[in-house]
N, C-alpha and C positions, 0 to 999 in steps of 0.2 A: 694421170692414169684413167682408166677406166670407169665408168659408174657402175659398170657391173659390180657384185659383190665377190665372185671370182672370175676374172679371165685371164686364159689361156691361149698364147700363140706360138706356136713352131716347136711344141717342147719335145727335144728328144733327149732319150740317154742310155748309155750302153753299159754292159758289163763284159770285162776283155774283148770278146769276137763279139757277141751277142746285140742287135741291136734292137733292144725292147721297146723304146717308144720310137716312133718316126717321124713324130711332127703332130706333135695333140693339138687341135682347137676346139675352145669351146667355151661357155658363157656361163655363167650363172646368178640370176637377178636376185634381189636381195628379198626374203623372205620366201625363197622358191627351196623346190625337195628337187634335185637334179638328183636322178637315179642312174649311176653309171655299170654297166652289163658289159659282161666278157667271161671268157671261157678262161679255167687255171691259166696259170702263167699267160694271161694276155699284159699283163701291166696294171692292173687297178691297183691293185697295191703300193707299187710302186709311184705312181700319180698323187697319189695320197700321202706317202712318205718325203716327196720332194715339193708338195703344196703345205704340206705342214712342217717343213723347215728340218726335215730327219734326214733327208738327203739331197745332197745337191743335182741340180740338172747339166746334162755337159752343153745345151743349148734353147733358146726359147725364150718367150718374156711372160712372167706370172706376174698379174697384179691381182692384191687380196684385201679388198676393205682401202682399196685405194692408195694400197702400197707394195713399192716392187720388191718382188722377193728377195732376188739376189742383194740388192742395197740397204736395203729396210727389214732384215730379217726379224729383229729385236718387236720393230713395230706390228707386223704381221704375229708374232705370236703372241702378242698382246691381244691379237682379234678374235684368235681362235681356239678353239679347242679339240683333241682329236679322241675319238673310242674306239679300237682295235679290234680285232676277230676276238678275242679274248678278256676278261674282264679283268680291268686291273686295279683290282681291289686284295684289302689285306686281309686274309681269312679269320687272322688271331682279333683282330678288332672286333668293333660291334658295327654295327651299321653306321650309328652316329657318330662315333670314333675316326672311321675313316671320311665322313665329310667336314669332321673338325679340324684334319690333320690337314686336308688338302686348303681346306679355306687360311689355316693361320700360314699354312706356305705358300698363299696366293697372295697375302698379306690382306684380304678385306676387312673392311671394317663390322663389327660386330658377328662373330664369326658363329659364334652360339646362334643367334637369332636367325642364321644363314641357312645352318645347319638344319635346323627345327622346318624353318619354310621349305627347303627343300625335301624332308621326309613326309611332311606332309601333302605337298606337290603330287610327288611319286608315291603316296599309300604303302608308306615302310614305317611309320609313328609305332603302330604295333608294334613294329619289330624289330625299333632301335636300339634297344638293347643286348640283342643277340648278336653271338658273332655271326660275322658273315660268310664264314665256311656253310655255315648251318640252314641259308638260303637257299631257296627253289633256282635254279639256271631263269626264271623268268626275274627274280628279284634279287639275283647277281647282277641280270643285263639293268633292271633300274638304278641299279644305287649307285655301278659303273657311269650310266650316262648321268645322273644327277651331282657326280662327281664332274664331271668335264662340265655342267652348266657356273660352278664357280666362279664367279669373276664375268659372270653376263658376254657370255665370247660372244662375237656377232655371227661367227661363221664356224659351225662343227664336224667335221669330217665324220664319217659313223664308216667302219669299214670290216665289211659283211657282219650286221651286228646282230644277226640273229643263227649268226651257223650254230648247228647243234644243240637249240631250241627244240623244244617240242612244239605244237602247234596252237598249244593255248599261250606259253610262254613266249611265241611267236605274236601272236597278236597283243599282248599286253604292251610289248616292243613298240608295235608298230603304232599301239594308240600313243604312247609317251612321244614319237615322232611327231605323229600329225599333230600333237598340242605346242610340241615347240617350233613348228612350221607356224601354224597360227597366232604365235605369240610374236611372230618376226624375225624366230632364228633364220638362217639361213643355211639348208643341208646341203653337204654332198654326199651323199650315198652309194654305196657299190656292192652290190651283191649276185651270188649267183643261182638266188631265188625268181625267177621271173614274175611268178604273180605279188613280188614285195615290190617289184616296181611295179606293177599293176594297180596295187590299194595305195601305194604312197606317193609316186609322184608325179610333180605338176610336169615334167619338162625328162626324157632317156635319153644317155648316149649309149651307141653299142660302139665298143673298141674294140677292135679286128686287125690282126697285120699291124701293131705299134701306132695306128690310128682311130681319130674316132671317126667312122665310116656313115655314120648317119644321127643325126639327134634331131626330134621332134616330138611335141605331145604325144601318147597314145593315138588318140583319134588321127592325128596329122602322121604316124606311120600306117595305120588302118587303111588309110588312104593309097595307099600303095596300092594294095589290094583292091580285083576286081570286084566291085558288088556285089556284099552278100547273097546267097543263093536263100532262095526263099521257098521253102517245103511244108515242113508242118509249122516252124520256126525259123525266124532268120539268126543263121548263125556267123558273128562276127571269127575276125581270125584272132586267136589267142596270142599272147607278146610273145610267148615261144615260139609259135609259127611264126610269126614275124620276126625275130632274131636269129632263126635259125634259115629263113629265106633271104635275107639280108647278108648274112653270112655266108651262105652257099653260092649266093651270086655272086659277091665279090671275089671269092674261092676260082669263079671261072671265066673271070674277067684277065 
């Protein structure tokens, strides 16, 4: 397989008439924030559901952590871990309760002291004892994503994880990312926040038409663009201008 930490080739798949992906490719190196963008119903979700073994693809080859998906599925979820639009955490618990539950069903070894590091990690110690209804939406989304670190995944899907964040609750998000990007996780990200792919990642794809139509650095889509105009200030083009110019051209191709 691959050395990439996820690659993708020709993946498509449909539902009855409907043909939502059309042949995805795309790479993801291993301790990289790959930010994946598209409009409702373009397929990120569904990319994400068929990379984390939730659904199957009707064609394509996915290798993940060096194993194929379709044959190796057992192995590949051993790699990774995935966090939804939604936090899936149990309200009636405490904080600490539900990373005790998930660690003894992950089977690790010393599952208390797992617990503990992780609360501290994430800045919930305080408020491990509280149930977790009784949490802010910003420290539902950590205890959520410190839940999915369990079992040291190499690879964690995060899918749109800060919809319906407020904007401080937002950025606490985004720091808990970039810490696990620098510790070597390996993200895939999809959101339909532009400037979250702006502060977080290394490497965009924009998916358009069941494909992904363009992926590169930030700077290397900037590039696109004619040289900033220089006034009183040089103003670069924003990733929304850029995804939404990206998008309208291939609309008239």
């Amino acid at each position: 397989m691959d050395n990439a930490a996820i690659s993708v080739e020709g993946l498509t798949k449909s539902f009855q008439d409907q043909e939502v992906l059309k042949g995805v490719d795309f790479k993801v190196q291993g301790g990289e924030i790959f930010a994946l963008l598209g409009s409702n119903g373009s397929g990120k979700t569904t990319i994400v559901n068929i990379l984390s073994t939730l659904m199957k693809q009707d064609g394509g080859v996915v290798g993940i952590c060096g194993f194929d998906l379709q044959h190796q599925p057992d192995h590949v979820r051993q790699s990774i871990s995935l966090t939804g639009q939604f936090a899936a955490i149990d309200g009636i618990l405490t904080g600490r309760e539900n990373l005790m539950m998930i660690a003894k069903l992950r089977g690790v070894s010393n599952p208390a002291q797992v617990t503990e590091n992780l609360l501290a990690k994430f800045s919930l110690s305080d408020a491990a004892s509280r149930r977790a209804d009784k949490y802010s939406g910003g420290m539902k989304r950590r205890l959520d994503i410190a839940m999915s670190l369990i079992g040291s995944p190499a690879v964690i899907f995060l899918d749109e994880p800060t919809t319906g964040l407020d904007p401080e609750a937002r950025m606490e998000v985004w720091d808990t990312i970039k810490e696990l990007a620098e510790g070597g996780t390996t993200i895939l990200l999809t959101t339909q926040y532009l400037e979250e792919a702006e502060q977080l990642a290394d490497r965009i794809g924009i998916l358009h038409g069941g494909k992904i139509i363009k992926t590169g650095t930030l700077n290397e889509l900037r590039e696109m663009f004619p040289p900033a105009k220089a006034e009183y200030i040089e103003k670069q083009p924003t990733l929304e201008e850029i995804f939404l110019a990206i998008v309208g051209k291939k609309e008239e191709m």
